[in-house]
Backbone as XML, in Angstrom:
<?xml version="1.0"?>
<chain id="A" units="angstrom">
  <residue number="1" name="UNK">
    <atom name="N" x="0.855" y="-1.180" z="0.000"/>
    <atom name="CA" x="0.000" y="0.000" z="0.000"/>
    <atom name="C" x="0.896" y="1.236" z="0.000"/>
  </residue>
  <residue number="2" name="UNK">
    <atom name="N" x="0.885" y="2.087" z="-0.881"/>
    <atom name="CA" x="1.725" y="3.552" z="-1.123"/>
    <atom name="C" x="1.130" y="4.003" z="0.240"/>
  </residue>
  <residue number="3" name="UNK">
    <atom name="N" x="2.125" y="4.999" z="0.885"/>
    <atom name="CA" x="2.185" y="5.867" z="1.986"/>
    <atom name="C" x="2.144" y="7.181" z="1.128"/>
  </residue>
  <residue number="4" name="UNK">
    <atom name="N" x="1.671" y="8.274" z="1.363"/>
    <atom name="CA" x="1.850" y="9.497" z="0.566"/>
    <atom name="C" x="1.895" y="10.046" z="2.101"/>
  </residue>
  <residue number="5" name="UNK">
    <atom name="N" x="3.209" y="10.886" z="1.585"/>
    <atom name="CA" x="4.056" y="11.642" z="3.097"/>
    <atom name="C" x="4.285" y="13.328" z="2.381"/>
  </residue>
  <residue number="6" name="UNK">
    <atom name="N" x="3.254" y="14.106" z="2.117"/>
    <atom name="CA" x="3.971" y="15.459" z="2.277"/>
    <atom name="C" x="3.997" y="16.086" z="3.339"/>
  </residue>
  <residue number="7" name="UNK">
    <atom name="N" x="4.982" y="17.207" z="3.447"/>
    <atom name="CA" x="5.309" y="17.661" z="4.888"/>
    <atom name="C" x="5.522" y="18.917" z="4.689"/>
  </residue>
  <residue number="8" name="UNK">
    <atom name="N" x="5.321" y="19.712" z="5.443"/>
    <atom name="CA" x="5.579" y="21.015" z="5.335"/>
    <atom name="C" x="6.494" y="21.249" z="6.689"/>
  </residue>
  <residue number="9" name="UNK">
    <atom name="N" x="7.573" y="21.778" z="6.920"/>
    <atom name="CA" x="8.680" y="21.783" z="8.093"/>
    <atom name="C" x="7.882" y="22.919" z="9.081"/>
  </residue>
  <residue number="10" name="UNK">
    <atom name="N" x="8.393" y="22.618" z="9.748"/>
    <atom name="CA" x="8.119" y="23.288" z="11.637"/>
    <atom name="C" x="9.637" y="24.381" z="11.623"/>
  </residue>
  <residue number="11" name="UNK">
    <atom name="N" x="10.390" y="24.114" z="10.576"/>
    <atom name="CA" x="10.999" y="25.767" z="10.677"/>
    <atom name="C" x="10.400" y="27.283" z="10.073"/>
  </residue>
  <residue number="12" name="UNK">
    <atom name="N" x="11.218" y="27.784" z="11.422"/>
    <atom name="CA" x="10.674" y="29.314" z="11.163"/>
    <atom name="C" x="9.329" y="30.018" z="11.931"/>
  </residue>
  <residue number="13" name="UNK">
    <atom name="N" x="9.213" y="30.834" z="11.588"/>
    <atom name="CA" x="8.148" y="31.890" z="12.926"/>
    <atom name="C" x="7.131" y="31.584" z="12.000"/>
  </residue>
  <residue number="14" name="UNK">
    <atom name="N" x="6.616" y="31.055" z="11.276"/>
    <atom name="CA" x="5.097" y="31.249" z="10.892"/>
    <atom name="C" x="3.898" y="30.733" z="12.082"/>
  </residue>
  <residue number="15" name="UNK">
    <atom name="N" x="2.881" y="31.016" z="11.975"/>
    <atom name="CA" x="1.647" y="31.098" z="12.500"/>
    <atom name="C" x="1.055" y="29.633" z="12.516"/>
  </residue>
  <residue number="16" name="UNK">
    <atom name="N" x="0.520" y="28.951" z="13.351"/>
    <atom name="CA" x="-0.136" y="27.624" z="13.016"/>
    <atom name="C" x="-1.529" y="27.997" z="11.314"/>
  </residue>
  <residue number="17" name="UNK">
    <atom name="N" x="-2.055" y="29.166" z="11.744"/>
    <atom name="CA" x="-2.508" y="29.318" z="10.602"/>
    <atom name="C" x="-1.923" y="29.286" z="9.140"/>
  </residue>
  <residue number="18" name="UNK">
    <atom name="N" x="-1.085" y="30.035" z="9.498"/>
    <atom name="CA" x="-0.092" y="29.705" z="8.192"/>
    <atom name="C" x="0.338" y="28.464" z="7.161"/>
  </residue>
  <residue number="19" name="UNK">
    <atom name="N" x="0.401" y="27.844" z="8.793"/>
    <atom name="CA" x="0.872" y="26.294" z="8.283"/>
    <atom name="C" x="-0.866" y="25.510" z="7.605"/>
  </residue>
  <residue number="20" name="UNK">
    <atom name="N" x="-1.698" y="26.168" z="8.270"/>
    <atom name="CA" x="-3.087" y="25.117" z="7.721"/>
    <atom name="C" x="-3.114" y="25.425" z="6.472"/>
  </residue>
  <residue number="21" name="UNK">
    <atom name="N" x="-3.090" y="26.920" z="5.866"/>
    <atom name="CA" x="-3.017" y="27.635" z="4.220"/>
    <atom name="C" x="-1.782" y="26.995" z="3.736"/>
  </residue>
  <residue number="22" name="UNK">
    <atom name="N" x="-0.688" y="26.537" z="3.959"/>
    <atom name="CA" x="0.023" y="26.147" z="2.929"/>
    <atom name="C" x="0.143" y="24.629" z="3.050"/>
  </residue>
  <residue number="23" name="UNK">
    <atom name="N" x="-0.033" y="23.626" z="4.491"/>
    <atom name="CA" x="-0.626" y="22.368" z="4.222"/>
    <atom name="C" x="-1.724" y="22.450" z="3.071"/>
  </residue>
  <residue number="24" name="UNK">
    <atom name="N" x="-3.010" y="22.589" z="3.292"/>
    <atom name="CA" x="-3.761" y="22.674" z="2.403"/>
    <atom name="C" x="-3.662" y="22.757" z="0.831"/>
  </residue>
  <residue number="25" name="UNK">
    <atom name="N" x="-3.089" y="23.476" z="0.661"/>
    <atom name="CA" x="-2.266" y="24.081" z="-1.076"/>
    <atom name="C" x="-1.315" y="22.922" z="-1.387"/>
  </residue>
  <residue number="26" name="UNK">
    <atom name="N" x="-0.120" y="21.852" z="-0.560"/>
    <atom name="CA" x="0.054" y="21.480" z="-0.617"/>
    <atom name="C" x="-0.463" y="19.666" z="-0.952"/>
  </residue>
  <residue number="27" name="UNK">
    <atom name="N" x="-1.137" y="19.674" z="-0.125"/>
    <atom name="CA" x="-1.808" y="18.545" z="-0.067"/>
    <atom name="C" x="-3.481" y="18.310" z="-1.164"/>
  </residue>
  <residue number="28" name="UNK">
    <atom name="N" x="-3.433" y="19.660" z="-1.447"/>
    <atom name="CA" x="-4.595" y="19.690" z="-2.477"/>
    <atom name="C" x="-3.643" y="19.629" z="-4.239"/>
  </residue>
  <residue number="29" name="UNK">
    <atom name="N" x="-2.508" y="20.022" z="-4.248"/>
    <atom name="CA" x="-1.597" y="19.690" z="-5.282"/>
    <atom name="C" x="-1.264" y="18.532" z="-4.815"/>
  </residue>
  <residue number="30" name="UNK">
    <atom name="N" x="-1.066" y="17.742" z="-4.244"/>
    <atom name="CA" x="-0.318" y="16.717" z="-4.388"/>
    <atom name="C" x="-1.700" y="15.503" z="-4.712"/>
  </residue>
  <residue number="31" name="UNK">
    <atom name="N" x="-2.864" y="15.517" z="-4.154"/>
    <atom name="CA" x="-3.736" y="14.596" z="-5.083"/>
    <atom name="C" x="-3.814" y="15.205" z="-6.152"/>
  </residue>
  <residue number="32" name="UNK">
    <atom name="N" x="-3.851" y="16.081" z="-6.387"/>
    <atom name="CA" x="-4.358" y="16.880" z="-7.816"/>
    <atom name="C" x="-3.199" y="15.626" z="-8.855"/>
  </residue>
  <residue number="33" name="UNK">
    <atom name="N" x="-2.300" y="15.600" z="-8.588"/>
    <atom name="CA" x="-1.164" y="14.898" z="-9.209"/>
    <atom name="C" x="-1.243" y="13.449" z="-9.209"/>
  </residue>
  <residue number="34" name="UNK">
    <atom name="N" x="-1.913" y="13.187" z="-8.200"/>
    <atom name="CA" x="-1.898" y="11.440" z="-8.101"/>
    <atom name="C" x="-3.165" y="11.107" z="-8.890"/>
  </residue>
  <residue number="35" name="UNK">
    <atom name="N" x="-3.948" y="11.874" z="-9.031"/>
    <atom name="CA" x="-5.378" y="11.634" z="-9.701"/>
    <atom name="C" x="-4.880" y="11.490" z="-11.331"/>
  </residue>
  <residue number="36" name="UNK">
    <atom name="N" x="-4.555" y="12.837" z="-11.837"/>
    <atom name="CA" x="-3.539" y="13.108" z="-13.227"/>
    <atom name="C" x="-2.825" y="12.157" z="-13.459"/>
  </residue>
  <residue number="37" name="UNK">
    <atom name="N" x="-2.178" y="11.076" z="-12.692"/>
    <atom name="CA" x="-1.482" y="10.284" z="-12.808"/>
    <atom name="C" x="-2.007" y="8.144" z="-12.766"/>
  </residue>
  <residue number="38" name="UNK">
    <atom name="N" x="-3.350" y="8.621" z="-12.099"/>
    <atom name="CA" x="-3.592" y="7.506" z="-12.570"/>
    <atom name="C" x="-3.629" y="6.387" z="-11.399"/>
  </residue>
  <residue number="39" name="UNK">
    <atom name="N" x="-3.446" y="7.244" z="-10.088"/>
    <atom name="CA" x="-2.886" y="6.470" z="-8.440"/>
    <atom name="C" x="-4.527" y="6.438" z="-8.465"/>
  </residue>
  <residue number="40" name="UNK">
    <atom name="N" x="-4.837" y="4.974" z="-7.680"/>
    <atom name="CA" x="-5.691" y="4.749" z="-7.110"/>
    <atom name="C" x="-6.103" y="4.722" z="-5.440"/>
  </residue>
  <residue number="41" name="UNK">
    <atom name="N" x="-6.424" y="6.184" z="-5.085"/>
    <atom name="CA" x="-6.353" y="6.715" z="-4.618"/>
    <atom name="C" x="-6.770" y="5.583" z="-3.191"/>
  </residue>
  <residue number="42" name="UNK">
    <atom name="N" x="-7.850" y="4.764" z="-3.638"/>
    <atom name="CA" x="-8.479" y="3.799" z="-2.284"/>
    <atom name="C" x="-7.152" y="2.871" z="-2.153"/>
  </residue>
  <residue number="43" name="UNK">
    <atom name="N" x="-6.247" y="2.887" z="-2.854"/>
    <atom name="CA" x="-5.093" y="2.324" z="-2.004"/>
    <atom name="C" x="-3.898" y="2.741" z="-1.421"/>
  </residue>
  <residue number="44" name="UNK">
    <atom name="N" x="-4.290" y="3.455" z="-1.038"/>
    <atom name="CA" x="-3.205" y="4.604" z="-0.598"/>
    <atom name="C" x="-3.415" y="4.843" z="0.984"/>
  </residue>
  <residue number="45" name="UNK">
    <atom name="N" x="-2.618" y="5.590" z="1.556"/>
    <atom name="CA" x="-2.637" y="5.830" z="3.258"/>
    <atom name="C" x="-2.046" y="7.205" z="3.387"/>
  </residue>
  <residue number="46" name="UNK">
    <atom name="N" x="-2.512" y="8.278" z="3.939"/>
    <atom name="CA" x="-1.607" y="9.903" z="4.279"/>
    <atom name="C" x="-1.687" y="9.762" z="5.279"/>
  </residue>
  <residue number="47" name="UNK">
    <atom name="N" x="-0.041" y="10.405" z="5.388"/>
    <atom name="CA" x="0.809" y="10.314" z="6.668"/>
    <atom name="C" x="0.941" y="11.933" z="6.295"/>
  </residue>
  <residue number="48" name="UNK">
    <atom name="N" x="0.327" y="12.409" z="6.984"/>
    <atom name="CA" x="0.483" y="13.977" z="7.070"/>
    <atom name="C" x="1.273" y="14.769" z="8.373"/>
  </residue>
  <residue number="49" name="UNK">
    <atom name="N" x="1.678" y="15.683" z="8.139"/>
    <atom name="CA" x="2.183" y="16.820" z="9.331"/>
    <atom name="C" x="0.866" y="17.265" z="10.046"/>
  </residue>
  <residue number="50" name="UNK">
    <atom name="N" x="1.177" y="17.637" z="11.407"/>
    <atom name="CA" x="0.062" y="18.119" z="11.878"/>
    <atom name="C" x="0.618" y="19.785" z="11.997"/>
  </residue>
  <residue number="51" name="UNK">
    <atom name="N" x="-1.249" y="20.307" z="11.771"/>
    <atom name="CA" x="-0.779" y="21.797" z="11.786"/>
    <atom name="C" x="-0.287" y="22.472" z="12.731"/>
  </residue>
  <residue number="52" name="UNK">
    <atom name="N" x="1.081" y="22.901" z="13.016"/>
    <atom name="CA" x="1.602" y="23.318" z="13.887"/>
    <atom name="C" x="2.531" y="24.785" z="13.542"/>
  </residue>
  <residue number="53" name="UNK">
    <atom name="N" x="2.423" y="25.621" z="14.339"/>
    <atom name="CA" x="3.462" y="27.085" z="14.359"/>
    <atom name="C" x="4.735" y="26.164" z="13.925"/>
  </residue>
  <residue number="54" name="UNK">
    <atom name="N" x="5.159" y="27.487" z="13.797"/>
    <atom name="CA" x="7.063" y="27.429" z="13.520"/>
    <atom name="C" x="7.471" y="26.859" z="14.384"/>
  </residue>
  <residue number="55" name="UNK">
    <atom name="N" x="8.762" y="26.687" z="14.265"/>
    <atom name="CA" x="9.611" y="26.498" z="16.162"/>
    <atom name="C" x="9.869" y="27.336" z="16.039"/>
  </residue>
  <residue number="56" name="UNK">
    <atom name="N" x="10.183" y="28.726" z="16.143"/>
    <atom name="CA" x="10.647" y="29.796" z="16.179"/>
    <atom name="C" x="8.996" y="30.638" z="16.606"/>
  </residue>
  <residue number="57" name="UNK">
    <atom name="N" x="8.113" y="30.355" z="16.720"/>
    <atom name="CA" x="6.879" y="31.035" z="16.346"/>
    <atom name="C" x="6.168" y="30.970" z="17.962"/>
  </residue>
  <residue number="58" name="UNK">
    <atom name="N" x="5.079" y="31.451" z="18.477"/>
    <atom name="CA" x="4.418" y="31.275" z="19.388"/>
    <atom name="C" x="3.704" y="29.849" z="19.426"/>
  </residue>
  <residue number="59" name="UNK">
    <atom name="N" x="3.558" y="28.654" z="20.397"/>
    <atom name="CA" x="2.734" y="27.602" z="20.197"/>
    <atom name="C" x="1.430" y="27.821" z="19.958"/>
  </residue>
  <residue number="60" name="UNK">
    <atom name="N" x="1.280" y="26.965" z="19.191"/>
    <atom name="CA" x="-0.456" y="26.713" z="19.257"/>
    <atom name="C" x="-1.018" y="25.829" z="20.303"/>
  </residue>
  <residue number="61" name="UNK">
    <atom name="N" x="-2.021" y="26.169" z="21.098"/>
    <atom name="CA" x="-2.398" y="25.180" z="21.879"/>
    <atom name="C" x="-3.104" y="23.817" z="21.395"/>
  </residue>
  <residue number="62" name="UNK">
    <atom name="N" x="-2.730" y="22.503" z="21.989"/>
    <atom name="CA" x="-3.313" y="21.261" z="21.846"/>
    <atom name="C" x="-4.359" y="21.387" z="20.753"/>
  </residue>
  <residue number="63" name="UNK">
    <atom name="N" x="-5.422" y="22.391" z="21.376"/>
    <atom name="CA" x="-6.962" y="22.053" z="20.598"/>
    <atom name="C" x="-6.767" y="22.684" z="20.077"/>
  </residue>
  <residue number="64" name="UNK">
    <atom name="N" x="-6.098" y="23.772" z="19.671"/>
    <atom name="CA" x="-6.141" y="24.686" z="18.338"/>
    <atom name="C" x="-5.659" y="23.818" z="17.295"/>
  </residue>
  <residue number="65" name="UNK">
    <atom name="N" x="-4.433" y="22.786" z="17.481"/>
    <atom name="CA" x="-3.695" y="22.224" z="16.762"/>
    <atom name="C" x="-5.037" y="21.152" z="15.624"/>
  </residue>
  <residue number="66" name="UNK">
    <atom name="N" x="-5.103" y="20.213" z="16.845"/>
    <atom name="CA" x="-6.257" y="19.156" z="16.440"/>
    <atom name="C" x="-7.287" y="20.132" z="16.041"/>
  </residue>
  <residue number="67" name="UNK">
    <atom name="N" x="-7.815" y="21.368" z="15.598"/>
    <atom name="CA" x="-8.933" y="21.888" z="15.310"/>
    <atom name="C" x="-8.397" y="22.288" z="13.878"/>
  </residue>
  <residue number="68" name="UNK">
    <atom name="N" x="-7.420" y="22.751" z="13.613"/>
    <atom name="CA" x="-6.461" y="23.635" z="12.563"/>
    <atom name="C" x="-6.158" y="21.921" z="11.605"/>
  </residue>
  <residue number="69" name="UNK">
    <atom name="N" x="-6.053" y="20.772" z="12.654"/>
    <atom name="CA" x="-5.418" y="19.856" z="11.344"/>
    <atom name="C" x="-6.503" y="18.739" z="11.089"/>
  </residue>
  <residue number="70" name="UNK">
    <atom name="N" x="-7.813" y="18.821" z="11.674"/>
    <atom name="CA" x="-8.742" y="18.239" z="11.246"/>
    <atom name="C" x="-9.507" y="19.034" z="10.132"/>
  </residue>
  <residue number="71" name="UNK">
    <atom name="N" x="-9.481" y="20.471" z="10.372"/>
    <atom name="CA" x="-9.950" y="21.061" z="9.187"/>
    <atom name="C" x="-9.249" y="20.962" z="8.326"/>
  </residue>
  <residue number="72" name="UNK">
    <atom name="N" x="-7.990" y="21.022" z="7.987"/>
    <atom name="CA" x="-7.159" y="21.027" z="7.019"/>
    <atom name="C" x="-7.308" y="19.944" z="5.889"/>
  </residue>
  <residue number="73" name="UNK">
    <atom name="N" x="-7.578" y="18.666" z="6.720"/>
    <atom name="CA" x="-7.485" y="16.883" z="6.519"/>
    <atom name="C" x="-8.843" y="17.420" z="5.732"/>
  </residue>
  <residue number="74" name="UNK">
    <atom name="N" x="-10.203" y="17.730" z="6.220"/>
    <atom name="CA" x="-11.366" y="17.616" z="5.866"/>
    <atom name="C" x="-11.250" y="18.432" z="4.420"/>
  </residue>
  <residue number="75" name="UNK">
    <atom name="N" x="-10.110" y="19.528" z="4.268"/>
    <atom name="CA" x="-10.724" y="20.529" z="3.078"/>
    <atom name="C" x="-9.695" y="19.748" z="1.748"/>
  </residue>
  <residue number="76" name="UNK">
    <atom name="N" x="-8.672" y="18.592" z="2.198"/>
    <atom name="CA" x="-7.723" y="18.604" z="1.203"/>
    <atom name="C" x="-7.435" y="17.022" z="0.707"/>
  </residue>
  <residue number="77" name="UNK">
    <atom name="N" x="-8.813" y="16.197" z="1.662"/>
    <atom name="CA" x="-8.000" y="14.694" z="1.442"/>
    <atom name="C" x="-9.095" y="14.117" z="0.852"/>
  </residue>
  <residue number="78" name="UNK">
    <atom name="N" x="-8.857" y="13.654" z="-0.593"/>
    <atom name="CA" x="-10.692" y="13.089" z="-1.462"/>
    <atom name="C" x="-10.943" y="12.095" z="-0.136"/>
  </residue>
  <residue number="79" name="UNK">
    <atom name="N" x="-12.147" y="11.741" z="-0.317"/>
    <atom name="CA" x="-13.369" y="11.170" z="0.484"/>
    <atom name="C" x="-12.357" y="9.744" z="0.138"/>
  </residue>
  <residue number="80" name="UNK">
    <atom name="N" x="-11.718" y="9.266" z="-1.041"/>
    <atom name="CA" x="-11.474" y="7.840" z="-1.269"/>
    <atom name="C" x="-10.412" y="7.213" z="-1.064"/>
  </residue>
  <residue number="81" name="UNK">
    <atom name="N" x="-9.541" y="8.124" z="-0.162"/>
    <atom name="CA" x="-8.730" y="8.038" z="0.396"/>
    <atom name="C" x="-8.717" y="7.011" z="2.103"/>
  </residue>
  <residue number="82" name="UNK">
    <atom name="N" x="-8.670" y="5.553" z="2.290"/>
    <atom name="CA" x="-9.092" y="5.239" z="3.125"/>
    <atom name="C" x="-8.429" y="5.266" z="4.877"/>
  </residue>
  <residue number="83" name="UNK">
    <atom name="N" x="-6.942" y="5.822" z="4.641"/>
    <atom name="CA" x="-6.956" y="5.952" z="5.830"/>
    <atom name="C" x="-5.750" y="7.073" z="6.076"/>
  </residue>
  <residue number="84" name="UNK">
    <atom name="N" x="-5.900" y="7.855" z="7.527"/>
    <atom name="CA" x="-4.414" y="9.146" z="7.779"/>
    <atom name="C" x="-4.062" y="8.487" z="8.631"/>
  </residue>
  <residue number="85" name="UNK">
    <atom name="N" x="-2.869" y="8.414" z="8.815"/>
    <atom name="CA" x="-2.202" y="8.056" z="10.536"/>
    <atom name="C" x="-1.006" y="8.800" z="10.425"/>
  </residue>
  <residue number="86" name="UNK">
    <atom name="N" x="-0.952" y="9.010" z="11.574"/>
    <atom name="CA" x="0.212" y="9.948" z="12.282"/>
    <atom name="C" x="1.522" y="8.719" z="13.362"/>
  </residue>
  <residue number="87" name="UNK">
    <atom name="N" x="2.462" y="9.216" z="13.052"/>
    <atom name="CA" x="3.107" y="8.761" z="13.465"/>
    <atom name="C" x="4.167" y="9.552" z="14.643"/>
  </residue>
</chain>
């Protein structure tokens, strides 16, 4: 089963928001590409970053985090995609 791993790094001062707008963009190009390409998407697994500030940046708290990366998951991962896990 393909793992699809994009990541967006935890360097630098950006905003946990920040990170949900460019996860998102990211992860909405990267099926955009697997679809174009022909990946069957129900066999596949995302291993995603969770949305988190910079290290350099102010923390986000716990539930902001899980609130910022469940929305993120919900706006960017097709429905046929059968499973995320975090590691």
């Amino acid at each position: 089963m393909p793992i699809v791993e994009p990541e967006v790094l935890m360097e630098g001062s950006h905003s946990a928001e920040v990170c949900q707008e460019v996860t998102v963009r990211v992860l909405q190009e990267v099926y955009r590409h697997l679809i174009m390409n022909g990946v069957v998407l129900e066999a596949t697994v995302l291993k995603p970053n969770m949305v988190v500030a910079g290290a350099s940046a102010e923390k986000a708290s716990p539930e902001q985090v899980a609130l910022l990366t469940v929305r993120t998951l919900q706006r960017s991962v097709p429905v046929a995609v059968p499973g995320i896990l975090f590691l």
